[in-house]
N, C-alpha and C positions, 0 to 999 in steps of 0.2 A: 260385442267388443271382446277382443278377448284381454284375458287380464292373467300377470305373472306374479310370483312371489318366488327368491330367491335369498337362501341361507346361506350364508360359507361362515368357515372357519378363517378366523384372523390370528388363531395360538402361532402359524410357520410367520407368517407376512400381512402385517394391516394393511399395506399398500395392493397385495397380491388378492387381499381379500374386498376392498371397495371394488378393485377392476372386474373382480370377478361375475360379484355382484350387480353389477352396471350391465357388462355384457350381458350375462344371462336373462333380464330383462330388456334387452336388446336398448339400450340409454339414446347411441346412436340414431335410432327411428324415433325419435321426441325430440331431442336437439338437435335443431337444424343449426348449420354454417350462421354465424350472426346472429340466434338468438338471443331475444333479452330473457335473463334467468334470474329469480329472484329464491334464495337459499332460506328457510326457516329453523333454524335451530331451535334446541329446548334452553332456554335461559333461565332455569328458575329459581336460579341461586346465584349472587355475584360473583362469585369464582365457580373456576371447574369444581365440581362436587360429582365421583365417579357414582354413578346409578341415577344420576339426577340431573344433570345438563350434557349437552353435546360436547365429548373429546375433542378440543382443539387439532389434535393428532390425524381424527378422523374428517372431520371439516376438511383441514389441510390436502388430504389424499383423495377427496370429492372435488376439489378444488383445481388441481395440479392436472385432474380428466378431465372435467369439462372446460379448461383451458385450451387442450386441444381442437375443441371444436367453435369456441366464441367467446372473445374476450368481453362481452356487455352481464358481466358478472355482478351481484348485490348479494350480500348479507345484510337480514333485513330483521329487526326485534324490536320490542316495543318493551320501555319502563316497567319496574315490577308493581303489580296490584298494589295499591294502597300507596304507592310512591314510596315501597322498601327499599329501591338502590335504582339510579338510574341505569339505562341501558347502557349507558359510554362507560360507568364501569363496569359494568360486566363482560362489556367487552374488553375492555383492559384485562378483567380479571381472569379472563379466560385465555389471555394474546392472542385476540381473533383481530387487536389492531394491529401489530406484528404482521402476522400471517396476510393481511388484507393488503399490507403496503409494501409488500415481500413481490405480493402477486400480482399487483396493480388491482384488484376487485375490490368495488364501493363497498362502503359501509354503513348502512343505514337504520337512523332511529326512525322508524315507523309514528312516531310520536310527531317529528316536527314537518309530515306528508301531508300534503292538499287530503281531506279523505271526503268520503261520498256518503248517503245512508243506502242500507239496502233494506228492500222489506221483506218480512214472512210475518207469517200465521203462528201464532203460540194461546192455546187455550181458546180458541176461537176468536180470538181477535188477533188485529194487525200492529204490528210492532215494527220498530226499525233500529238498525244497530249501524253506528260506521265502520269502514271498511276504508283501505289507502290508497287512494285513485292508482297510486302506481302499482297494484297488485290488481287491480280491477280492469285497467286499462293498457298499462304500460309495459307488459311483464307476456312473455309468451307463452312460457315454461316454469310454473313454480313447483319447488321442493321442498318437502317436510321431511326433516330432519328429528323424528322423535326420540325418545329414551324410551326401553320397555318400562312400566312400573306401575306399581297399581295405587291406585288414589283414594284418601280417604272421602272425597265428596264424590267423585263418579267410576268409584269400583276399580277402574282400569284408566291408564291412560297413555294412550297409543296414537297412531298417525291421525284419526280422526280430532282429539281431544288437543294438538300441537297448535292446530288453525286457532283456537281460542286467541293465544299470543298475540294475536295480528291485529286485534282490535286496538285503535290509537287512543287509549282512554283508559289511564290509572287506576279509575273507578270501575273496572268490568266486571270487580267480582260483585258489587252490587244487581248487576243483571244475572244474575247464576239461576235465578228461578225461573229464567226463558233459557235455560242452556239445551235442553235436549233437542228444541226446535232452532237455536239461533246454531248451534252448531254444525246442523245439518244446512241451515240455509248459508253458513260460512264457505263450508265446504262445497257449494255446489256454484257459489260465489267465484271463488277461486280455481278451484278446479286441479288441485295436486294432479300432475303430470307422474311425477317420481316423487316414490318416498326410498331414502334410504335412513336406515336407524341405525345408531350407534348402538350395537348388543354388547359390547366390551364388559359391562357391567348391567344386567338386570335389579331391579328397584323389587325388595320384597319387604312385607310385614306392613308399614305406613309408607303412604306417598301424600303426597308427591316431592318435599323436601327431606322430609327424616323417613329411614326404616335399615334395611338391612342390603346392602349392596352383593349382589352374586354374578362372581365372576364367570361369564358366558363364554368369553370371544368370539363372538358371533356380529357380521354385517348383515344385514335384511334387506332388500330390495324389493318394490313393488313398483307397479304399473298403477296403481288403486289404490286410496286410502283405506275402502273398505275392505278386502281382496287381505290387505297387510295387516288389519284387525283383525280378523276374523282364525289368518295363520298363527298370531302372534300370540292372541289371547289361549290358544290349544295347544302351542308350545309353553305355556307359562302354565299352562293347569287350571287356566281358569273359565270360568262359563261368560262368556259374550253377552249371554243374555239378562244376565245380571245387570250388566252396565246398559241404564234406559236411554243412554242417548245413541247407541247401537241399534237398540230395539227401535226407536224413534226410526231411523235411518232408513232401514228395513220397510215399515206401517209408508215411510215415505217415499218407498221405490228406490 
């Protein structure tokens, strides 16, 4: 299979720099005419926070493309750990309701979805975690939408570590000690088609809410979640292999 990763600068044009990025991943050959798309953003703060949630700006100009080819559009997030801010306002707090009813694309909390369990192996035994029927079932074409930044629990957190969100269960961070394996079995779940990242701002020093925000202007694009780790982490300086749910990923093919 082959697999792409694509950088542009967004300093001339953000809008010049998502297209770019699309094409050169060839976007077109994954969305087909009438695709159901379902969008993953990084929510990890109830308002925009640059280094730390997905630019509204940039949503907006991923939005306005793949309208071109199929209006069965979703933005889709799940409440924060611990039940710190519901998702409705974050999405207010971001005007991703704005922008959603601008465009006619749903809106969706992931939290109030029919969801299913899936199983994997973590430590030799069998575990199971849910998952949103409509991202399992419903959904042709999903997109993660991560922030570069590096995390204080899993080193790095990039296209792989965004799928985490997806899970419909406030309490997820209590599952964190099956993360290397529930993350990979997330992933292979879902199956990210496209990732594109907001680079506008990289995440340095502490992540994933607090540290040091560094102005990139960079869009990223990939074909692979792994593919867009693997780029991302060596543009940022840092070792891949540090971060064990990478390494997991890897051990697991």
């Amino acid at each position: 299979m082959s697999r792409r990763v694509a950088c542009v600068s967004s300093a001339a044009s953000l809008a010049d720099a998502v297209r770019s990025a699309l094409d050169l991943i060839q976007w077109d050959d994954i969305v087909h005419k009438g695709a159901r798309v379902a969008i993953k953003p990084n929510l990890t703060f109830p308002h925009y926070k640059p280094g730390v949630t997905t630019s509204p700006d940039v949503l907006r100009e991923l939005l306005l493309i793949l309208k071109e080819r199929t209006d069965h559009l979703a933005v889709v997030e799940t409440d924060g750990g611990y039940g710190a801010w519901k998702v409705r306002d974050a999405f207010r707090g971001h005007g991703y309701d704005t922008i959603c009813s601008e465009l006619g694309v749903e809106l969706v909390n992931l939290n109030d979805e029919p969801a299913e369990n899936i199983n994997f192996y973590s430590h030799d035994k069998e575990e199971t975690i849910p998952l949103p029927v409509r991202l399992l079932h419903q959904t042709d074409v999903f997109i993660s939408m991560p922030v570069p930044k590096v995390h204080a629990m899993t080193y790095i957190s990039l296209a792989y570590k965004n799928q985490w969100g997806c899970i419909p269960d406030p309490m997820r961070l209590r599952r964190h000690y099956l993360f290397d394996d529930a993350i990979v079995a997330i992933n292979r779940a879902l199956k990210p088609r496209i990732v594109l990242a907001d680079g506008t701002y990289f995440l340095n020093r502490q992540g994933p809410m607090d540290g040091d925000a560094v102005r990139m202007n960079l869009i990223i694009g990939a074909t692979d979640a792994g593919a867009f780790d693997l780029y991302v982490s060596k543009l940022m300086r840092l070792n891949w292999q540090k971060a064990a749910h990478l390494r997991r990923a890897v051990q697991l093919g």
